[in-house]
C-alpha positions in Angstrom: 24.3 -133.3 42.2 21.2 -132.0 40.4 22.1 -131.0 36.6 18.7 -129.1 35.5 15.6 -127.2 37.1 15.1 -125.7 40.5 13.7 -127.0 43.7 10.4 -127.9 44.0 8.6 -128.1 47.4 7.2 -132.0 46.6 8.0 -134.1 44.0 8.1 -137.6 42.4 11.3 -139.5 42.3 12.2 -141.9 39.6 15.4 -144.2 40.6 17.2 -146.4 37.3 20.8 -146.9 37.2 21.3 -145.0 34.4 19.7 -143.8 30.8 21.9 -145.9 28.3 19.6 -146.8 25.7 17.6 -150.2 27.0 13.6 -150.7 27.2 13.2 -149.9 30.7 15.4 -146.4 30.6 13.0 -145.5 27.7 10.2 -145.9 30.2 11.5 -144.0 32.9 12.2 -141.2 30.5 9.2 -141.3 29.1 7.2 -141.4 32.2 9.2 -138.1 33.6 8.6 -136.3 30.5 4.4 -136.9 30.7 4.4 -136.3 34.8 6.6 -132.9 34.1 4.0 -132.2 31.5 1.3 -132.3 34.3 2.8 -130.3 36.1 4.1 -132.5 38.6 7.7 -132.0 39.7 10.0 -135.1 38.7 13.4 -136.3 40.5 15.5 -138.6 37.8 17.4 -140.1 40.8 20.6 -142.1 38.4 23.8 -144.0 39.9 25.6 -142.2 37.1 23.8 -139.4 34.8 24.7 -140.7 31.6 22.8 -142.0 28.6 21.5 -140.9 25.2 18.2 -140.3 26.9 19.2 -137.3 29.5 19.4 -134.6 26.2 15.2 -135.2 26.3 14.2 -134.6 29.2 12.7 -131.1 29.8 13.9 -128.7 32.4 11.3 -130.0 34.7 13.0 -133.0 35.2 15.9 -132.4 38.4 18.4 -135.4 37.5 20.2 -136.4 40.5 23.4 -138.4 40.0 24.3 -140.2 43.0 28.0 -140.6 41.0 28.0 -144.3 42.1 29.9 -147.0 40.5 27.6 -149.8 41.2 24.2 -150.2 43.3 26.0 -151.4 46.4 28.1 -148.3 46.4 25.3 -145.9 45.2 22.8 -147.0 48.4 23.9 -144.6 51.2 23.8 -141.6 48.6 20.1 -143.4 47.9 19.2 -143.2 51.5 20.8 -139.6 52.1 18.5 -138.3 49.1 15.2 -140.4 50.4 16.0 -138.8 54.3 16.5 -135.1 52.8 14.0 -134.7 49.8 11.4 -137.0 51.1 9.9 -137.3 47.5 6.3 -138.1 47.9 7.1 -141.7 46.4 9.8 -143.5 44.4 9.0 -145.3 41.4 12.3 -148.0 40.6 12.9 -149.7 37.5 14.5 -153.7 36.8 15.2 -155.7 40.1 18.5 -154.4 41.3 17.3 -151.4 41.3 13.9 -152.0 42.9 15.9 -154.3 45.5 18.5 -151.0 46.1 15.5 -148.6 46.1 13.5 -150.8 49.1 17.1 -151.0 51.2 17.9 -147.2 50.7 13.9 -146.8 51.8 15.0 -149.0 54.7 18.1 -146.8 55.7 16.7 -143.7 55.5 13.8 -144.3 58.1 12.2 -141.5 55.5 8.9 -144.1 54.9 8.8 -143.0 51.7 6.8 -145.1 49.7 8.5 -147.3 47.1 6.8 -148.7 43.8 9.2 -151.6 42.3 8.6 -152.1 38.4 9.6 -155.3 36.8 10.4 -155.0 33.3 11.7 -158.6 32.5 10.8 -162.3 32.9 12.9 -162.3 36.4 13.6 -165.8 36.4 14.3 -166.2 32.5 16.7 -163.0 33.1 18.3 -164.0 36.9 18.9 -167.6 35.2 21.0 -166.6 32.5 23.7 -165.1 35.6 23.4 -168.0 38.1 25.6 -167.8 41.2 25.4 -166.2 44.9 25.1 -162.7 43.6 21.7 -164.0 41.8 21.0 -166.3 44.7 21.2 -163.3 46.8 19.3 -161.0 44.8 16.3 -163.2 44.8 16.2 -163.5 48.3 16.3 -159.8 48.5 13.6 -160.1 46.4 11.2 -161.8 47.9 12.1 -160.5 51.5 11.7 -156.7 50.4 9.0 -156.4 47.2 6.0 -157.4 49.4 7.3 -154.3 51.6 6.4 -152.0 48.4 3.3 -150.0 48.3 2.9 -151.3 44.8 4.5 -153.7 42.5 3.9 -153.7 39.2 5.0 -156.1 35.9 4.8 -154.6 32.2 3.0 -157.9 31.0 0.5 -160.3 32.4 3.2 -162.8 31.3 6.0 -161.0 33.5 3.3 -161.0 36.4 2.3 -164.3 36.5 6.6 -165.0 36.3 7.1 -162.6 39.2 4.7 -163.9 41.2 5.6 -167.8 41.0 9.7 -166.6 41.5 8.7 -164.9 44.9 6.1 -166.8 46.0 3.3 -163.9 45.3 -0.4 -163.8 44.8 -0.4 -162.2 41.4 -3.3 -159.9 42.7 -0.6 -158.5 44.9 1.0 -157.6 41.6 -0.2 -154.3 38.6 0.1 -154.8 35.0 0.6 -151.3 33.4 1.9 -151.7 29.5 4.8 -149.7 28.9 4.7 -146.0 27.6 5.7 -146.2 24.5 3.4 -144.4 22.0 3.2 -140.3 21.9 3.3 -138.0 19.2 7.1 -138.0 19.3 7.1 -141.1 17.4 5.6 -140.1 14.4 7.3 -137.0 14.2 10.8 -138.5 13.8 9.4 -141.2 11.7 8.9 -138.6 9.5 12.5 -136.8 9.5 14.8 -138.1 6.4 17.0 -141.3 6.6 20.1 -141.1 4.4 21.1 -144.9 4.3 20.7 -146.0 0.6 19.1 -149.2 1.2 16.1 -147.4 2.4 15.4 -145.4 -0.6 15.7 -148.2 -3.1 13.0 -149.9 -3.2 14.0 -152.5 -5.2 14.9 -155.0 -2.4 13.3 -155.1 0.4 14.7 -154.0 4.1 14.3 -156.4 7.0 15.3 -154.3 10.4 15.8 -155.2 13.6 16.8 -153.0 17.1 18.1 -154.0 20.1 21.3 -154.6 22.3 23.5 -157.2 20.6 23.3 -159.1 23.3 22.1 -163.4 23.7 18.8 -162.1 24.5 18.0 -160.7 21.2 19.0 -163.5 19.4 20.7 -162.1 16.2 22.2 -165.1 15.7 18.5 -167.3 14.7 17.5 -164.0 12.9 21.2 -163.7 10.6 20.1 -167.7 9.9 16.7 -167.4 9.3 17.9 -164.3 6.5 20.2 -166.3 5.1 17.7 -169.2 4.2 14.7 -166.5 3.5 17.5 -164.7 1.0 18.0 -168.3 -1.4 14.2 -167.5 -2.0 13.9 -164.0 -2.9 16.3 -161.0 -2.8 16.1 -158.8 0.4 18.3 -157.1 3.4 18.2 -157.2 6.7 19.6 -153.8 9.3 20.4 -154.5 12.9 20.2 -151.0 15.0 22.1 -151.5 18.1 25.2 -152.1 19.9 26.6 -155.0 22.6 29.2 -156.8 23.4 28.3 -160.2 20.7 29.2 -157.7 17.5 32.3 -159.4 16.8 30.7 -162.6 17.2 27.5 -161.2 14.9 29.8 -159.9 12.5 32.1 -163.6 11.8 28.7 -165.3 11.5 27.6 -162.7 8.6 30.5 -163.8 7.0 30.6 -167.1 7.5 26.9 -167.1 6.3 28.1 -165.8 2.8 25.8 -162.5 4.1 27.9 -159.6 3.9 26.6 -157.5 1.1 23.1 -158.1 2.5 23.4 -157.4 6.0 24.2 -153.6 8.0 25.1 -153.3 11.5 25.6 -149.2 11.5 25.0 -149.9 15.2 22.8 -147.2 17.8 21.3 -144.7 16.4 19.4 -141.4 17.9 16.4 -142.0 15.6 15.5 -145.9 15.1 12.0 -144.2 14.1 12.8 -142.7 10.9 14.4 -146.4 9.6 10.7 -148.0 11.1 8.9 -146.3 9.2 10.6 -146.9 5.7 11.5 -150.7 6.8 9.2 -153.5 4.6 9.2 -155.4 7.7 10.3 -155.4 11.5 11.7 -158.3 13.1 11.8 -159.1 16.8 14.0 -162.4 17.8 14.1 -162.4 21.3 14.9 -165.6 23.4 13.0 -163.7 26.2 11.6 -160.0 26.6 9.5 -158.2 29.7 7.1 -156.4 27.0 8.8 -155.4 23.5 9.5 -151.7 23.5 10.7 -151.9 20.2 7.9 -153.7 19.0 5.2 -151.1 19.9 7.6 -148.6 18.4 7.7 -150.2 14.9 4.1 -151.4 15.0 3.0 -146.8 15.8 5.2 -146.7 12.6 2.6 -149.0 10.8 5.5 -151.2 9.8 4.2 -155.1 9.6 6.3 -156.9 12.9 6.9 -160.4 13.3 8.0 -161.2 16.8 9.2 -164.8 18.5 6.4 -166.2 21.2 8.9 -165.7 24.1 8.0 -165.1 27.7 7.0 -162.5 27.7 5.0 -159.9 26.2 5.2 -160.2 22.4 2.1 -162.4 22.3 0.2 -159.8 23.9 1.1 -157.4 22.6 -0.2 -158.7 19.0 -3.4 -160.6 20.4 -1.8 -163.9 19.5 -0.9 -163.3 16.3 -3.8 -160.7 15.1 -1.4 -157.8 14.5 1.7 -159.7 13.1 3.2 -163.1 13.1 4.6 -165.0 16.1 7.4 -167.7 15.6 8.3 -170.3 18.6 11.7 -169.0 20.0 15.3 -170.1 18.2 13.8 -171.4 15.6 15.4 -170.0 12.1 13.1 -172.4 9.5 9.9 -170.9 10.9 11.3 -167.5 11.3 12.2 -167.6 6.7 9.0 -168.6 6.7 7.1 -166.0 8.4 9.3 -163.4 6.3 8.8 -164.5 3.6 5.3 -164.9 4.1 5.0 -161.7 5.3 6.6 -159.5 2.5 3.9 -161.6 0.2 1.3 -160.8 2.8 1.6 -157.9 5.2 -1.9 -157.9 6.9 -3.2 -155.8 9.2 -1.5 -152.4 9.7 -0.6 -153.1 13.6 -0.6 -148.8 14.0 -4.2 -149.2 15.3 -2.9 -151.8 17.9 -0.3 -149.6 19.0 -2.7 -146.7 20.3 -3.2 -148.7 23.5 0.4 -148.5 24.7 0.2 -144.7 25.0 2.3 -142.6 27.3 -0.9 -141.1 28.2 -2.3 -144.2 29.5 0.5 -145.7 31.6 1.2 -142.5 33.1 -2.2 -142.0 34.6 -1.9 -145.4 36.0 1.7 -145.1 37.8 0.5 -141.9 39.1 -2.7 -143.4 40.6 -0.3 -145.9 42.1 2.4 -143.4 43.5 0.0 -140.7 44.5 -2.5 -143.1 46.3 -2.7 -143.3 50.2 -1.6 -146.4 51.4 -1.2 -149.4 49.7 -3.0 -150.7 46.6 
């Protein structure tokens, strides 16, 4: 079912499960918005058309909702769009979906070239769900990505991860940093917050964004607050949503935290409370590249970020643009805020100029519009 602008003769299909808020659905959006504004027509091929991302995307963008449950049930609808469009390539997102998007391609005899886009430290991510389904899924893996025209990692760090896991020579594999950085940004960094801590500037405002989930590790970040706070007043905001806010929510109280600590959970416009933030905090046990990070550092908020595989670290040239801590650990985290409200550094919004939409969309398309394989 196609839910917005016309047919196009040839076009470029982009296949995620859906376009709920994560890091790798705001690259897929972001990437269909810049190829529609290039005039190149874009397929949004989704299991289910939902997510807080579909309301951006410009009439140029076709999404196709293959109304599918789960991958497994989604892949002869797959292979039924690749055999009738014939999209002059696929780009897929996260390893399910690069694994479904290679068997569809399979199916549908269409030879259709696939591009398969790691977003995550795969075996970081794949070890935190072990089991036959994960088992399974790597095998897939590493019997179907060197069958891609291209594969590409958002990190170095992600690469180099991707290409030990499957047994890959990492030249095999393209590093392209996210799309992350347009004009947008600043724009609705701009627009007005109504949140009172933000406006009193009395005390100042840690934030943090992400899934409450064990990745982001809210937990080291709500201790590392409530040892920074004995030293000198401030707040900390958590934008997001996941299935660990109850747990998140009994440790704030049984921290003593709870006039010092928000959890008004997603929200639209995480741009807006960026830009009027004193600091941005990223506590990941493990991340692909850092969205969010970018985000907050085009705001020209000051960032600290854990040293997890993978991304942060280069993403802030070791430490150059903001302050890494080692992963889990809460003492060096208090430090490094506290530290950093006394001395913010560099403004990272130079840094953040070299994640531009611009710049990773000329690379994908050099990848899905080259002949052959790269």
């Amino acid at each position: 079912m196609s839910i917005n602008s016309p047919e196009d003769a040839q076009r470029i299909a982009l296949f995620v499960p859906t376009l709920h808020g994560g890091g790798a659905e705001r690259v897929m959006a972001n990437l269909a918005i810049a190829f529609c504004e290039r005039g190149i027509g874009v397929d949004l091929v989704l299991l289910k058309a939902e997510g807080p991302y579909l309301r951006e995307l410009p009439p140029g963008v076709r999404v196709i909702d293959l109304d599918a449950p789960r991958l497994l049930a989604g892949l002869a609808a797959l292979a039924r769009y690749l055999r009738r469009e014939r999209p002059l390539a696929m780009l897929a997102a996260m390893n399910h979906a690069n694994v479904g998007a290679m068997l569809a391609a399979l199916l549908s005899r269409s030879r259709v070239p696939i591009v398969v886009s790691e977003h995550n430290a795969a075996s970081v991510s794949l070890d935190q769900d072990p089991g036959i389904k994960t088992a399974v899924l790597k095998m897939l893996m590493r019997a179907l990505y060197p069958r891609a025209r291209n594969i590409v990692a958002v990190s170095q760090g992600v690469a180099d991860d991707l290409g030990s896991l499957l047994h890959l020579d990492t030249n095999r594999i393209r590093v392209i940093p996210n799309p992350i950085v347009n004009g947008k940004i600043r724009a609705l960094a701009e627009q007005p917050v109504s949140h009172p801590w933000l406006s009193d500037k009395s005390v100042p405002v840690i934030l943090a964004v992400g899934r409450l989930t064990l990745q982001k590790d809210f937990e080291t970040l709500l201790r590392a607050l409530g040892k920074a706070a004995k030293q000198r007043p401030m707040r900390l905001m958590i934008l997001g949503e996941g299935e660990l806010r109850n747990t998140l929510e009994s440790l704030v109280a049984e921290l003593g935290l709870s006039q010092v600590v928000a959890l008004p959970g997603f929200v639209d416009n995480p741009y807006a409370y960026m830009k009027r933030a004193d600091m941005f905090v990223l506590s990941s046990r493990w991340e692909g590249f850092g969205n969010v990070l970018v985000e907050a550092m085009a705001c020209g908020v000051p960032v600290i970020s854990t040293d997890c595989p993978s991304g942060p670290a280069e993403i802030l040239e070791n430490g150059k643009w903001g302050r890494l801590v080692p992963v889990g650990d809460a003492d060096a985290l208090a430090l490094a805020m506290l530290d950093t409200l006394e001395h913010p550094g560099l403004s990272p919004a130079q840094r953040a100029t070299d994640f531009s939409v611009d710049k990773a969309a000329d690379a994908y398309l050099a990848l899905l519009l080259a002949d052959g394989q790269g």
